[in-house]
C-alpha positions as CSV (number, residue, x, y, z in Angstrom):
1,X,0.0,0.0,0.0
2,X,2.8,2.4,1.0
3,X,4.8,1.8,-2.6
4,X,1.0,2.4,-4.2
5,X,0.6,6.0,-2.8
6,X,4.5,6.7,-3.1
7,X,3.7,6.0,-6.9
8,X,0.7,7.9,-6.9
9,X,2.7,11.3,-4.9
10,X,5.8,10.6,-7.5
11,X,2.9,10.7,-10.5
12,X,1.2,13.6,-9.8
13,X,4.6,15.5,-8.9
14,X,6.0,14.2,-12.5
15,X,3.0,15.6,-13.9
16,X,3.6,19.4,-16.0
17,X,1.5,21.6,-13.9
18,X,2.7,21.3,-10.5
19,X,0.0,20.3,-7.8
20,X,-0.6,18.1,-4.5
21,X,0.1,20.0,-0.9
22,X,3.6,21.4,1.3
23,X,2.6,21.1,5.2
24,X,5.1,24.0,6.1
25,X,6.2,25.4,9.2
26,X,7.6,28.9,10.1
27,X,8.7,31.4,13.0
28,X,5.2,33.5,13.7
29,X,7.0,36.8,13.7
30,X,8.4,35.8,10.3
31,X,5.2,34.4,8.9
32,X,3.5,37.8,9.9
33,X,5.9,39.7,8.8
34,X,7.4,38.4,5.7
35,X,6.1,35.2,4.2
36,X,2.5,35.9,4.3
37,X,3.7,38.2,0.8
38,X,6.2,35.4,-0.1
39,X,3.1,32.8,-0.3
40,X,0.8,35.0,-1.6
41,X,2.9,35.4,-4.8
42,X,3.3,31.7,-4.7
43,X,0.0,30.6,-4.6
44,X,-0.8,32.7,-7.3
45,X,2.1,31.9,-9.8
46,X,1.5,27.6,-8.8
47,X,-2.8,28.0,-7.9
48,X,-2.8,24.2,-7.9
49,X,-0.2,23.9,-4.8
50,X,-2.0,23.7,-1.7
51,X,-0.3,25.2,1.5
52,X,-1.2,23.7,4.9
53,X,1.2,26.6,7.1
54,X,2.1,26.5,10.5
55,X,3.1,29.3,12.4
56,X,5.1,29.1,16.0
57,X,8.1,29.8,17.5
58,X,8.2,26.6,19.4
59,X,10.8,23.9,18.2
60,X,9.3,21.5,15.9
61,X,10.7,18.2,15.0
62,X,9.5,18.7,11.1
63,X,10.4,14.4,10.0
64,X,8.2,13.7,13.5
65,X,5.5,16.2,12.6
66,X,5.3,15.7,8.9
67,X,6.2,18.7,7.3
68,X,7.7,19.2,3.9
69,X,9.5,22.6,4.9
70,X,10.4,24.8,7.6
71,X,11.9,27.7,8.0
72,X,14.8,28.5,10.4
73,X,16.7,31.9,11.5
74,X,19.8,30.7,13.3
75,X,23.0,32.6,14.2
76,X,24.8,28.6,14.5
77,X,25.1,25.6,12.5
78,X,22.1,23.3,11.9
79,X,20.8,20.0,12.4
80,X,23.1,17.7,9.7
81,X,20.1,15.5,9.6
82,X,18.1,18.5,7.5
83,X,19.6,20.5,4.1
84,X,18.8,24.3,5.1
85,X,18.9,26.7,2.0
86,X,20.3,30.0,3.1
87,X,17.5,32.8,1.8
88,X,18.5,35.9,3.5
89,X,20.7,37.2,6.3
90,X,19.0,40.0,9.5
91,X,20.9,41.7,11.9
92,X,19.1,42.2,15.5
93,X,19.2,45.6,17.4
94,X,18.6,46.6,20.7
95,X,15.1,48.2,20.5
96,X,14.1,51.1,22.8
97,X,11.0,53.7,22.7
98,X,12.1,57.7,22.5
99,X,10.8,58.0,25.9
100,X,12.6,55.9,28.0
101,X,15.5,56.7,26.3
102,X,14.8,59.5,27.4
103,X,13.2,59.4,31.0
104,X,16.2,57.0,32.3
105,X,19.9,56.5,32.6
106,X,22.0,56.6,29.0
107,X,22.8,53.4,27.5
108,X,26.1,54.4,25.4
109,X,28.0,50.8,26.1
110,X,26.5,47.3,26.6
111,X,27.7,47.4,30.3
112,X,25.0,50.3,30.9
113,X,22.2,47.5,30.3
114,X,22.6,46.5,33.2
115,X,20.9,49.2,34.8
116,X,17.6,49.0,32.9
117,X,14.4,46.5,32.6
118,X,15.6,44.2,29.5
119,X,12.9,42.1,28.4
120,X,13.8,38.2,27.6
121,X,12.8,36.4,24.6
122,X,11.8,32.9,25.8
123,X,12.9,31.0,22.9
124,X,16.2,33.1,23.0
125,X,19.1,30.2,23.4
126,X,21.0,32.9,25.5
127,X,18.4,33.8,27.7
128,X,19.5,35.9,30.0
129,X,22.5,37.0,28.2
130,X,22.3,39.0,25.4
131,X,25.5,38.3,22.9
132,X,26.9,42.0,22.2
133,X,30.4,41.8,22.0
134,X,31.4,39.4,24.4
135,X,28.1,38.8,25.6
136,X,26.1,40.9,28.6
137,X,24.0,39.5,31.3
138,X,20.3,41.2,31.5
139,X,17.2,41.3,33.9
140,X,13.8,42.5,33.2
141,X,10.3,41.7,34.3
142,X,9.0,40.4,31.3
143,X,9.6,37.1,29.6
144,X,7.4,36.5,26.4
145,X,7.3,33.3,23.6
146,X,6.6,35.9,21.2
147,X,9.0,38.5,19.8
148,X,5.8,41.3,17.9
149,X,4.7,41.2,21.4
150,X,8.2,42.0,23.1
151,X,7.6,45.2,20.5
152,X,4.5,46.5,21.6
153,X,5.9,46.6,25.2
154,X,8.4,48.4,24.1
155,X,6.5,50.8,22.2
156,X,4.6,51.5,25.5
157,X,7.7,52.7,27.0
158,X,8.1,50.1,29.8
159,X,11.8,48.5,28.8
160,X,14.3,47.4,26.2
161,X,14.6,44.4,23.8
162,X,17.3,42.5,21.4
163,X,14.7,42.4,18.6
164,X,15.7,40.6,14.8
165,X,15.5,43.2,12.0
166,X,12.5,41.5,10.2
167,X,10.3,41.9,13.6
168,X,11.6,46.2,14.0
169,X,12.8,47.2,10.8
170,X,9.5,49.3,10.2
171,X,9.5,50.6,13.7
172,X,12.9,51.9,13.4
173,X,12.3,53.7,10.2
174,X,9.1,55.5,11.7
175,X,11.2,56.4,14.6
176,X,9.0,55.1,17.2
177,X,11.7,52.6,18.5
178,X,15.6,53.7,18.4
179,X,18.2,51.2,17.6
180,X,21.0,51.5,20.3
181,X,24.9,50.5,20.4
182,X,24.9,49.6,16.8
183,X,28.6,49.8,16.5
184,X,28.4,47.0,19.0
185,X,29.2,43.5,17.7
186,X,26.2,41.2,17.7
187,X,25.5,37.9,15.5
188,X,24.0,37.4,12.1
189,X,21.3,35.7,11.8
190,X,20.5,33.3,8.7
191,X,16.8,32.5,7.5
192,X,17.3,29.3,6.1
193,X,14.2,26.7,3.9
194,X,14.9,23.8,5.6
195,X,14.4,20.4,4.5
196,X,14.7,16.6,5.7
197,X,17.6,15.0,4.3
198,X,16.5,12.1,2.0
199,X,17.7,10.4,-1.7
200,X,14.1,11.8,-3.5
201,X,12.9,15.5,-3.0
202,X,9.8,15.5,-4.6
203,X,9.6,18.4,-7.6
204,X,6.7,20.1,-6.1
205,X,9.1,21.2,-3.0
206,X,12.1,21.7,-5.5
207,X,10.3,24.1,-7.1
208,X,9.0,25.5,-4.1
209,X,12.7,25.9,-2.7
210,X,13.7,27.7,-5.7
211,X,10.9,30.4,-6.0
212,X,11.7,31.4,-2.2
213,X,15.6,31.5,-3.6
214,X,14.7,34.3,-6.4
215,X,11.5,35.7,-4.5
216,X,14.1,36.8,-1.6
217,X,16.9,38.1,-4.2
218,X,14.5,40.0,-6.0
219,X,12.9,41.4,-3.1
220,X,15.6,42.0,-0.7
């Protein structure tokens, strides 16, 4: 039965319209902010490619949960047991309102974070350190699984955040978060399409890969 519906998948994929579904899985911030253009010009170049999307920022185990894709932003080497596609690199900045820049102590080097509220990303691998140069412990009162709502705190003026460029690019350009100590040293971060490693890659998800590819260079 299994080497029935394998032929069946490999059929339809063969086929010269592409069709059949991608189970996908992606960061929320990322989905909301980015990919939700990204599939939208996908699904109307390849109509007959059904998308079943799944946003979190929990870990996933995608082989376990059966998803074709996912999508990772790391700043370290990943799992050898998926291929990850490099798409685009972000920077993150250290995200403050006007006004409590301006209503409490200056922040000119890393050090100074000390003294202020720094809100903790829960999913962050560091935690409570938050690697600028050499890396600087923090303490703040809120801990959150979600990075857009980290930004909205901010925005009300009640403490800082290290935020990824996708998630406060447009709050930084409307000036109603500053970016501090940006001639600090802090990693890069990789979006990569990440797959399961395995001999056959259907076509539908090869073709998929490569219109994220050339979506992302001709967008970015």
């Amino acid at each position: 039965m299994q080497k029935i519906e394998y032929a069946d998948t490999l059929l339809l994929d063969q086929q010269s319209k592409p069709s059949g579904k991608l189970k996908i899985n992606a960061p929320m911030a990322l989905g909301i902010t980015h990919l939700a253009r990204l599939f939208s010009d996908f699904m109307a170049a390849y109509p007959d490619i059904h998308l079943d999307i799944h946003l979190g920022d929990e870990p996933v185990d995608l082989v376990e949960q059966g998803f074709d894709l996912g999508f990772r932003i790391s700043s370290r080497v990943l799992d050898s047991n998926y291929v990850g596609r490099p798409l685009r690199d972000f920077s993150y900045h250290v995200c403050a309102s006007p006004t409590y820049i301006n209503s409490h102590e200056s922040i000119i080097k890393p050090s100074d974070l000390k003294n202020h509220n720094c809100f903790i990303y829960s999913y962050f691998q560091g935690k409570a350190e938050w690697p600028i140069d050499a890396g600087i412990s923090i303490a703040g009162t809120l801990q959150v699984n979600s990075t857009i709502f980290l930004m909205e705190m901010i925005k009300q003026d009640l403490g800082i955040g290290l935020i990824p460029e996708f998630v406060c690019k447009e709050s930084i350009k409307d000036g109603s978060v500053i970016s501090l100590l940006d001639d600090h040293i802090k990693p890069k971060l990789t979006l990569y399409a990440l797959y399961p490693a395995r001999n056959f890659v259907p076509p539908k998800l090869k073709l998929c890969i490569k219109f994220l590819e050339k979506w992302f260079k001709d967008n970015y």
